[in-house]
LUMMAR-519677 format. One line per 3 residues: number of its first residue (from 1); their letters; for each residue x, y, z of N, C-alpha, C. Coordinates in steps of 0.02 Angstrom, whole numbers, plus 32768, in hexadecimal, padded with zeros to 4 digits. Example, Ala and Ser with C-alpha at 12.3 -4.5 7.8 and 13.67 -1.06 7.14 Angstrom:
2
1> as> 8294:7EE4:8186:8267:7F1F:8186:8294:7F5B:8186; 8282:7F90:8162:82AC:7FCB:8165:8285:8002:818A
% end
This chain:
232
1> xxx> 802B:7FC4:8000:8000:8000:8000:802C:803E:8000; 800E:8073:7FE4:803C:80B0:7FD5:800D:80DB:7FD2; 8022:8114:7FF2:8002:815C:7FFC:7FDF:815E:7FC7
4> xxx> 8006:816F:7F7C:7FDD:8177:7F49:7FB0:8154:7F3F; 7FB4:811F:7F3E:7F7E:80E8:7F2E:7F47:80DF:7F64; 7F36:810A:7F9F:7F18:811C:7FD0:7F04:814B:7FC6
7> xxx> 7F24:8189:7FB9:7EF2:81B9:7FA3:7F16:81EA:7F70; 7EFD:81BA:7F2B:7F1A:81CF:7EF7:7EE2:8230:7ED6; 7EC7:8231:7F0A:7E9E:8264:7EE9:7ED4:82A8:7EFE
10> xxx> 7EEC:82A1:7F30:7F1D:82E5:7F40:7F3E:8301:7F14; 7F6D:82C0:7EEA:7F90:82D3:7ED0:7F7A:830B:7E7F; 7F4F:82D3:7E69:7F29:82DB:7E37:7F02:8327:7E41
13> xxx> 7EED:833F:7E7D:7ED2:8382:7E8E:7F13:83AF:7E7D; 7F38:839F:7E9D:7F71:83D4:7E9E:7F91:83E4:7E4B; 7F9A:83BF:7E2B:7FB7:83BE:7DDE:7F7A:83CD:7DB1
16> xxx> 7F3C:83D2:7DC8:7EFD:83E8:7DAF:7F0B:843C:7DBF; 7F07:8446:7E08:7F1D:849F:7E14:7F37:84A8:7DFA; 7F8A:8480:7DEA:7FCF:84B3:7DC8:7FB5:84B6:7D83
19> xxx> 7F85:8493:7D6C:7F82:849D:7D18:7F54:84D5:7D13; 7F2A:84DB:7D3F:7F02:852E:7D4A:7F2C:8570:7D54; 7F4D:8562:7D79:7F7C:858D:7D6E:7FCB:85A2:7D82
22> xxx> 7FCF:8575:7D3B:801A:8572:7D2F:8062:85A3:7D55; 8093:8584:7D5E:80B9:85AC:7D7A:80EA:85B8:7D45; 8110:8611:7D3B:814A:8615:7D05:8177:85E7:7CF8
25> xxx> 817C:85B5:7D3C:81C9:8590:7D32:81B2:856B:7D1A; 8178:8548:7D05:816A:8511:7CEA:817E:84E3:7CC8; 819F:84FF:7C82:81D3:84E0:7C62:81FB:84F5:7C66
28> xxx> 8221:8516:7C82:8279:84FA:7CA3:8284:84DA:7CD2; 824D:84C8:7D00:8260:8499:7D39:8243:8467:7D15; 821E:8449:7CED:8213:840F:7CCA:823B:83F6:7C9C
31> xxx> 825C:8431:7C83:828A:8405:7C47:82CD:840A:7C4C; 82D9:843A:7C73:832F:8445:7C8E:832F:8425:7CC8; 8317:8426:7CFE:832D:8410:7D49:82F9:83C5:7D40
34> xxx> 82F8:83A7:7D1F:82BE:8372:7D34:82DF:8342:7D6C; 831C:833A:7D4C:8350:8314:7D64:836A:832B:7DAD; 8385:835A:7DCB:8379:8372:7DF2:833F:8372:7E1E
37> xxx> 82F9:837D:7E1A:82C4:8362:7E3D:82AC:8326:7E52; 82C2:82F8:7E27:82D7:82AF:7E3F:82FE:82A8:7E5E; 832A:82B2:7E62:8365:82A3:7E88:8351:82CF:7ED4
40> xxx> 8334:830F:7EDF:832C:8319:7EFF:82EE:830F:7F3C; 82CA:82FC:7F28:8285:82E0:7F30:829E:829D:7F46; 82C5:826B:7F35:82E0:822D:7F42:82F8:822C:7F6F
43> xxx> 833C:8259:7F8B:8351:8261:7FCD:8324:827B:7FFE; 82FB:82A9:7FF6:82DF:82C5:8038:82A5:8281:803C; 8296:8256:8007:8253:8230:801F:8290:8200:805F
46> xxx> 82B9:81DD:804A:82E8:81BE:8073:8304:81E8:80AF; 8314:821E:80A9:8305:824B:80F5:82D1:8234:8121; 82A1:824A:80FE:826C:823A:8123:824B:8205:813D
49> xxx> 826D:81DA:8114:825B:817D:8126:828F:8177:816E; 82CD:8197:8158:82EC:817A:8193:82E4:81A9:81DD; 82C5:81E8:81D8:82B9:8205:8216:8261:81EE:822E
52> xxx> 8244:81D4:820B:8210:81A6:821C:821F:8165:822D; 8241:8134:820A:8234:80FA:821A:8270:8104:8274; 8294:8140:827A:82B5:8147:82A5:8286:8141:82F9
55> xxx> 8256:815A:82E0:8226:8164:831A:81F5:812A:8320; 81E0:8119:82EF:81A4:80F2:82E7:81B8:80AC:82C0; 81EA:8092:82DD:81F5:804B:82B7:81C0:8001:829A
58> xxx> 81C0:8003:8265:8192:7FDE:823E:814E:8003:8249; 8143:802D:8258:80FF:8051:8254:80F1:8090:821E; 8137:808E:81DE:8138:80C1:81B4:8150:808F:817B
61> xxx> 8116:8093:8153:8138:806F:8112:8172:8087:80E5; 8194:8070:80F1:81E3:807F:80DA:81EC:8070:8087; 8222:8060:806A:8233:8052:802E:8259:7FFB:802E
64> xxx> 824D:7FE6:800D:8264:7F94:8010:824C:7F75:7FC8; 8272:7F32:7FC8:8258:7F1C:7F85:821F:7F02:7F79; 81F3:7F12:7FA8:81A1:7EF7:7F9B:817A:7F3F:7FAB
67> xxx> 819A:7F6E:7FB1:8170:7FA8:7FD1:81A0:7FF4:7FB8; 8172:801E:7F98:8182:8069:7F7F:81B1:8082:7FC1; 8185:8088:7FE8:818C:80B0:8032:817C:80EA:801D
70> xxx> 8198:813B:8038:8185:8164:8023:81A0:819C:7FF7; 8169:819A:7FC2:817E:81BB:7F6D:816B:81FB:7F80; 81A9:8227:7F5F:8187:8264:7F47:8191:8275:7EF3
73> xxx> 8152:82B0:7EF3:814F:82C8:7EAE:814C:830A:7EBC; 814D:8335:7E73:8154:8382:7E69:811B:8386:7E51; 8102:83C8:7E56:80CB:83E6:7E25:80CA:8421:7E24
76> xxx> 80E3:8442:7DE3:8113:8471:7DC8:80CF:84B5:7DF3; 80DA:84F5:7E12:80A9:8510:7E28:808D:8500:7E78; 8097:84CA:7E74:807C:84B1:7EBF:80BD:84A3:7EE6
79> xxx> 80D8:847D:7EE3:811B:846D:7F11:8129:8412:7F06; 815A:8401:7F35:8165:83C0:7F3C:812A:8396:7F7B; 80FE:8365:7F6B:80E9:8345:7F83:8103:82F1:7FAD
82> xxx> 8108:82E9:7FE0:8128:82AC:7FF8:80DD:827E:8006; 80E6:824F:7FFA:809F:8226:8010:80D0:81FC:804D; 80A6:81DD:807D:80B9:81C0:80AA:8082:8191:80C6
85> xxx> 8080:814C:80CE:806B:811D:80FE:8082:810A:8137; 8049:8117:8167:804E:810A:81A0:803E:80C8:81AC; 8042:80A4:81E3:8017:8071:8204:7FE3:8073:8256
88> xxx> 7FEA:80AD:8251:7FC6:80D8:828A:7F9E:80FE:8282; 7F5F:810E:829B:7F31:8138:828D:7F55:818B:82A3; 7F41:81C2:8272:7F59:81F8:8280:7F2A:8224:8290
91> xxx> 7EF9:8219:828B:7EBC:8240:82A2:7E82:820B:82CA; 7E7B:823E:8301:7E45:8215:834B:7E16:81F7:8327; 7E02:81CC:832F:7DC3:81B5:8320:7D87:81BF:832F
94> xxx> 7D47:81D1:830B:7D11:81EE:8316:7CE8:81D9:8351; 7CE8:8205:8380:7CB4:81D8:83D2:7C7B:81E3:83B2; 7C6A:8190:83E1:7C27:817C:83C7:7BFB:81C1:83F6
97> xxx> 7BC6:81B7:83CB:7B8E:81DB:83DB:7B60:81E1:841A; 7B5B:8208:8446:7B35:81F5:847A:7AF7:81EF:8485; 7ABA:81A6:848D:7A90:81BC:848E:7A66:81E2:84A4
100> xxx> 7A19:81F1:8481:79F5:8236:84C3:79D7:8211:84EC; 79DF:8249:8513:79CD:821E:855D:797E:8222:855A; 7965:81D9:856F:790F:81DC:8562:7900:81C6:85B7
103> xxx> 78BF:81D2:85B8:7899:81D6:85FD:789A:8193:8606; 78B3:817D:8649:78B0:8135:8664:7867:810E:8656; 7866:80CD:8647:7824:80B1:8659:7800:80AC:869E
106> xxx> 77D4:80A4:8696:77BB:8084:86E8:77AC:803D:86F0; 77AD:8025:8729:779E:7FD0:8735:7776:7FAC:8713; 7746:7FD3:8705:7709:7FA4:86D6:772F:7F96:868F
109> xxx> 7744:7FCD:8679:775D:7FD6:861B:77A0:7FA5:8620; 77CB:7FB1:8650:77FC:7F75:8660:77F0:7F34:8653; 77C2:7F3F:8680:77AE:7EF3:8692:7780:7EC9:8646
112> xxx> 775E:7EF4:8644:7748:7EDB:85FF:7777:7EE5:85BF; 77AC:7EF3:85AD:77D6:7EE5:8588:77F3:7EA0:859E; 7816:7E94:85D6:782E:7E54:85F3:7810:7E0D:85C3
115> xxx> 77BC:7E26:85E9:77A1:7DF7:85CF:77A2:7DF0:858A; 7797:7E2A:855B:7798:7E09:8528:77D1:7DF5:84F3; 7814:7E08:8517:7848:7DE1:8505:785F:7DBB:8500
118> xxx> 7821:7D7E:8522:781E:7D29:851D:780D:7D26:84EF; 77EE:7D31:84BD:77D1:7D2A:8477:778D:7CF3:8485; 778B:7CCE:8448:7751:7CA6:845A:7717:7CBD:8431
121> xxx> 76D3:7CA6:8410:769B:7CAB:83FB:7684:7CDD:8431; 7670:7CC7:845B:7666:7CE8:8494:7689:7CE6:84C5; 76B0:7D19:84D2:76CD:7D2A:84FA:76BD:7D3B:854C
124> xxx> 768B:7D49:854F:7661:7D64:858D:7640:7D1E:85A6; 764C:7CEF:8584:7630:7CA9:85A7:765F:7C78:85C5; 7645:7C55:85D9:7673:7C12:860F:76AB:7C3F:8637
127> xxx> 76E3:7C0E:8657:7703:7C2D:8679:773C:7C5D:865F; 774E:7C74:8682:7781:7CAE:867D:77C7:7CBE:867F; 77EA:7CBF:8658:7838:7CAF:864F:7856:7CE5:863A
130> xxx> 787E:7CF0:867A:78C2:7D49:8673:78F7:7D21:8643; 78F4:7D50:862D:7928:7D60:85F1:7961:7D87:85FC; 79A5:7D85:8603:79CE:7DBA:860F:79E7:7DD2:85D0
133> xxx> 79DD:7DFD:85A8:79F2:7E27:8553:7A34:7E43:8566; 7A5D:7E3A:855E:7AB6:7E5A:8559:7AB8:7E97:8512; 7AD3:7ECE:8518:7ACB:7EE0:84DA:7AFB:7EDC:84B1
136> xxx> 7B01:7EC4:8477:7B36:7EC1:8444:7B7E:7EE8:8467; 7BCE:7ECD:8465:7BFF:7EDB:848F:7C1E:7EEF:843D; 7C24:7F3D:8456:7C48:7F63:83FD:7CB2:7F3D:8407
139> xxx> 7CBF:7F32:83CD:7CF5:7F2C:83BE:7D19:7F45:83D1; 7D62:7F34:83D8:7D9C:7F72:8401:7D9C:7F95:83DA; 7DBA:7FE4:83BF:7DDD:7FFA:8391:7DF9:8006:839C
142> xxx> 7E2A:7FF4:8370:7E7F:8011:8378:7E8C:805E:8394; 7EB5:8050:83BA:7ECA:808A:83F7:7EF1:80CC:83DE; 7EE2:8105:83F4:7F02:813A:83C4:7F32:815C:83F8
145> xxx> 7F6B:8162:83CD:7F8E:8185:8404:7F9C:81DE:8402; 7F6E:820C:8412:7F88:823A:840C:7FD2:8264:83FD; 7FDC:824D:8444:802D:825A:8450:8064:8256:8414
148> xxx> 8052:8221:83F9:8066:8204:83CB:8074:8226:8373; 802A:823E:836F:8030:8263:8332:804A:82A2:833D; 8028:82D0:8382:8041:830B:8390:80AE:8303:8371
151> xxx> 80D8:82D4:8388:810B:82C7:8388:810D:82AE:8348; 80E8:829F:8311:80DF:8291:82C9:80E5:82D5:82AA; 80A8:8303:82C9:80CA:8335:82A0:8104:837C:82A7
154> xxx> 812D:8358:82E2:8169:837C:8309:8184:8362:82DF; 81A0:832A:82D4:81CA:8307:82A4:81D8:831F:8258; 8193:831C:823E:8189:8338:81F8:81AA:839A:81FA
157> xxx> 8199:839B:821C:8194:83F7:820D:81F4:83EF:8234; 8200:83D0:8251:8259:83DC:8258:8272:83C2:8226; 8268:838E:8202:8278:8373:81D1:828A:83BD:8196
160> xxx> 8246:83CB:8185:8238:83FC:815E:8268:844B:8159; 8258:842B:81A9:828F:8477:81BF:82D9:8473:8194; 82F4:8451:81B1:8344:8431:81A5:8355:842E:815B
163> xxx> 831B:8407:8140:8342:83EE:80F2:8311:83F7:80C8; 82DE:8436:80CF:82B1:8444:8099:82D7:8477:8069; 8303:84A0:8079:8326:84D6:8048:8362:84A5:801D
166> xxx> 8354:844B:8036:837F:844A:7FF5:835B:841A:7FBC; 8322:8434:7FB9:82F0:8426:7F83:82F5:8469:7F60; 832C:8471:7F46:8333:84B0:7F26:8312:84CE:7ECC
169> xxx> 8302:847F:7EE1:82CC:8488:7E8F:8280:84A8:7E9F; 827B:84A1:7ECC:823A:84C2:7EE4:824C:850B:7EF0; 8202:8537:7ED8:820F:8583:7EE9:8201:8593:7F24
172> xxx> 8215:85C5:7F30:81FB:85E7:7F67:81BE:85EF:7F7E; 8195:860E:7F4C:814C:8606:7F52:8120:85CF:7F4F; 814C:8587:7F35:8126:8555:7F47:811E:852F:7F82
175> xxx> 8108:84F3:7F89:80FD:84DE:7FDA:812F:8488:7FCB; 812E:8486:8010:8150:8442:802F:811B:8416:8045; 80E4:83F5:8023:80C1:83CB:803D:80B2:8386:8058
178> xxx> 80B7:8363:8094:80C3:832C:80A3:807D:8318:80B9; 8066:82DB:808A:801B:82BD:80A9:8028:8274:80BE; 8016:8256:8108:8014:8222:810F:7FD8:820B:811C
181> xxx> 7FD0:81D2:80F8:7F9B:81AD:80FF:7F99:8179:8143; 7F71:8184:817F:7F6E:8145:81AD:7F4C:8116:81AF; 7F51:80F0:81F0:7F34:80BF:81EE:7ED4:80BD:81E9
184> xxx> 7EA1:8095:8203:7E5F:808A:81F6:7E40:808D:8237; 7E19:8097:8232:7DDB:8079:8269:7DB9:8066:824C; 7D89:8035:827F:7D47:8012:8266:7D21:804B:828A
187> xxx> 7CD3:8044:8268:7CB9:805C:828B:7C90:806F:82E9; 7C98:80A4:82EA:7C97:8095:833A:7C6A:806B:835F; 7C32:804E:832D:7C0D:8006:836A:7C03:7FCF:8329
190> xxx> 7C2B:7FA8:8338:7C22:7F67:830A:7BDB:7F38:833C; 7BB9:7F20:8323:7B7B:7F01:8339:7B9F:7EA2:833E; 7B7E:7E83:8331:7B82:7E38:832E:7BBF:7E34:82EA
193> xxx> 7BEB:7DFD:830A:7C22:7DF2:82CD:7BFB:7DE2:8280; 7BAD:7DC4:828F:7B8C:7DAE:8257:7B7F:7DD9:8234; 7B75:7E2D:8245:7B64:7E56:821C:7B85:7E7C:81F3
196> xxx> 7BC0:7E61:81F4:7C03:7E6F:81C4:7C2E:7EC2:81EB; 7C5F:7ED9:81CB:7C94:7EF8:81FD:7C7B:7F32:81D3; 7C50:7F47:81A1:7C3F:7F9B:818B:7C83:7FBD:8183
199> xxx> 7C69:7FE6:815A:7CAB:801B:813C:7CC2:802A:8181; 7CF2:803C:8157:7D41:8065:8188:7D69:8094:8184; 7D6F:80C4:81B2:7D74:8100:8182:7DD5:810A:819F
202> xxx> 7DE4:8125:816E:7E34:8125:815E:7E5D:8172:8184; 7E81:8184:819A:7E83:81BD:81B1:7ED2:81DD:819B; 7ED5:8225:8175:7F09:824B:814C:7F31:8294:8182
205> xxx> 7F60:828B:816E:7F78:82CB:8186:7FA4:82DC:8164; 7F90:8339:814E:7FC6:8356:8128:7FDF:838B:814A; 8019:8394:814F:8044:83D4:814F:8069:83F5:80FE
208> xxx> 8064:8428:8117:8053:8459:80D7:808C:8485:80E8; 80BC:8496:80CE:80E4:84E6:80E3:80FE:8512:80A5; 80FF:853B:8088:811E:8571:806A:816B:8569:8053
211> xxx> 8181:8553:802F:81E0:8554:803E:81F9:859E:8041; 81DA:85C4:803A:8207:8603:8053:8203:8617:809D; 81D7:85E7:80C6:81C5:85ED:810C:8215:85BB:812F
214> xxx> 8224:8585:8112:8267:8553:8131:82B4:858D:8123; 82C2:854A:8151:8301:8575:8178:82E9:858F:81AF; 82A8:859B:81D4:8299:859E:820C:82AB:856E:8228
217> xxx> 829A:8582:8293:82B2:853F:82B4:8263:8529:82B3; 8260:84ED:82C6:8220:84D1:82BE:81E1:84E2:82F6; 81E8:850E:8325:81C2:852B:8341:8194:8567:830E
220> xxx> 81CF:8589:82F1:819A:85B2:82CC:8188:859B:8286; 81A9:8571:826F:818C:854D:8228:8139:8542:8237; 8143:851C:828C:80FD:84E4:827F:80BD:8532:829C
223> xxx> 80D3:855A:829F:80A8:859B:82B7:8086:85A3:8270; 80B0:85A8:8235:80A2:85C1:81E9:808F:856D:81B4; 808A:8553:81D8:8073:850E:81A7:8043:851D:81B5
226> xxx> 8012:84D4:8184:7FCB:84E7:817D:7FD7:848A:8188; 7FA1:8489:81C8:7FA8:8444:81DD:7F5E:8417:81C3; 7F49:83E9:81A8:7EF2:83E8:819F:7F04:8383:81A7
229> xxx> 7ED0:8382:81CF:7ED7:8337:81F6:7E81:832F:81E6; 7E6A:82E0:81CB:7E35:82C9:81AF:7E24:8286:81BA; 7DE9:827B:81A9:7DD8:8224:819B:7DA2:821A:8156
232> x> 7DB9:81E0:8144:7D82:81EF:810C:7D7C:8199:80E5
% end
């Protein structure tokens, strides 16, 4: 699995903008530096593999001979894009809903539910048998660690800090964009295993920064990023 192939619509948005509206360098950074943007885009994705997988071992899909790990691309106008897989959810998961609170029954309405939770033709006849009803026990979901991403996106934005000015194929006015895709949740009340496990919603986080904003220390970089955390 690979960022792109997770959420190949980003990319495809972004190279849709730059063709709206084009940037001057367009063709000289496409046909003179191409080479150069590869090459550069190549090292910082491996930066970034190794100051991730530094923290988060086997929980960052890396590069190997069965696996991309994480690719970046250009889009001439927009900036350099890094895609990234996680194996951790990066955004909380949606709390379930609370129900409204309704007016208690009284002993009679109780009691006559009881009864007719024996089932039966008639229910209200012969003798009388309690029933104890358990209610459906929801699934675990995988555990989110705050702490965790908060320090996900400390990582990214020092990263950024340090070795974004030597993506020197990128302008000034374009951006440094890093999207990782995390891990899933099921939904927050799974019912009986029989009723199958229902969609699952996937959860993204991008950091966004300016390259004429780096070379900051990473306190004030992450003041001027544009942080946007999702599920979908």
């Amino acid at each position: 699995m690979t960022g792109l192939s997770v959420i190949p619509w980003a990319l495809a948005s972004m190279f849709a903008a730059a063709s709206i509206s084009p940037s001057t360098r367009t063709a000289e950074v496409l046909e003179e530096r191409e080479s150069d943007i590869g090459r550069q885009l190549t090292v910082m994705s491996r930066v970034l593999e190794k100051r991730l997988e530094a923290e988060w071992m086997n929980e960052i899909v890396t590069a190997s001979l069965i696996q991309r790990g994480i690719e970046g691309y250009y889009a001439a106008g927009i900036g350099a894009l890094f895609f990234v897989d996680a194996r951790f959810a990066v955004v909380a998961p949606e709390a379930p809903k609370t129900p409204e609170k309704s007016q208690p029954d009284d002993l009679w309405t109780r009691t006559e539910r009881e009864i007719e939770s024996v089932g039966g033709a008639v229910p209200f006849e012969g003798s009388i048998v309690w029933k104890h009803n358990r209610p459906p026990s929801p699934i675990a979901r995988p555990s989110f660690d705050a702490k965790k991403v908060e320090r996900l996106k400390a990582v990214l934005l020092d990263t950024l800090a340090q070795y974004g000015n030597r993506l020197e194929s990128v302008a000034d006015s374009e951006h440094l964009v890093i999207i990782v895709s995390g891990g899933a949740f099921p939904p927050p009340l799974v019912m009986a295993p029989w009723t199958g496990a229902g969609d699952t919603s996937r959860s993204v986080l991008i950091v966004s920064v300016l390259k004429k904003d780096l070379g900051r220390d990473t306190k004030d970089l992450a003041a001027r990023a544009t942080i946007i955390a999702y599920r979908y």
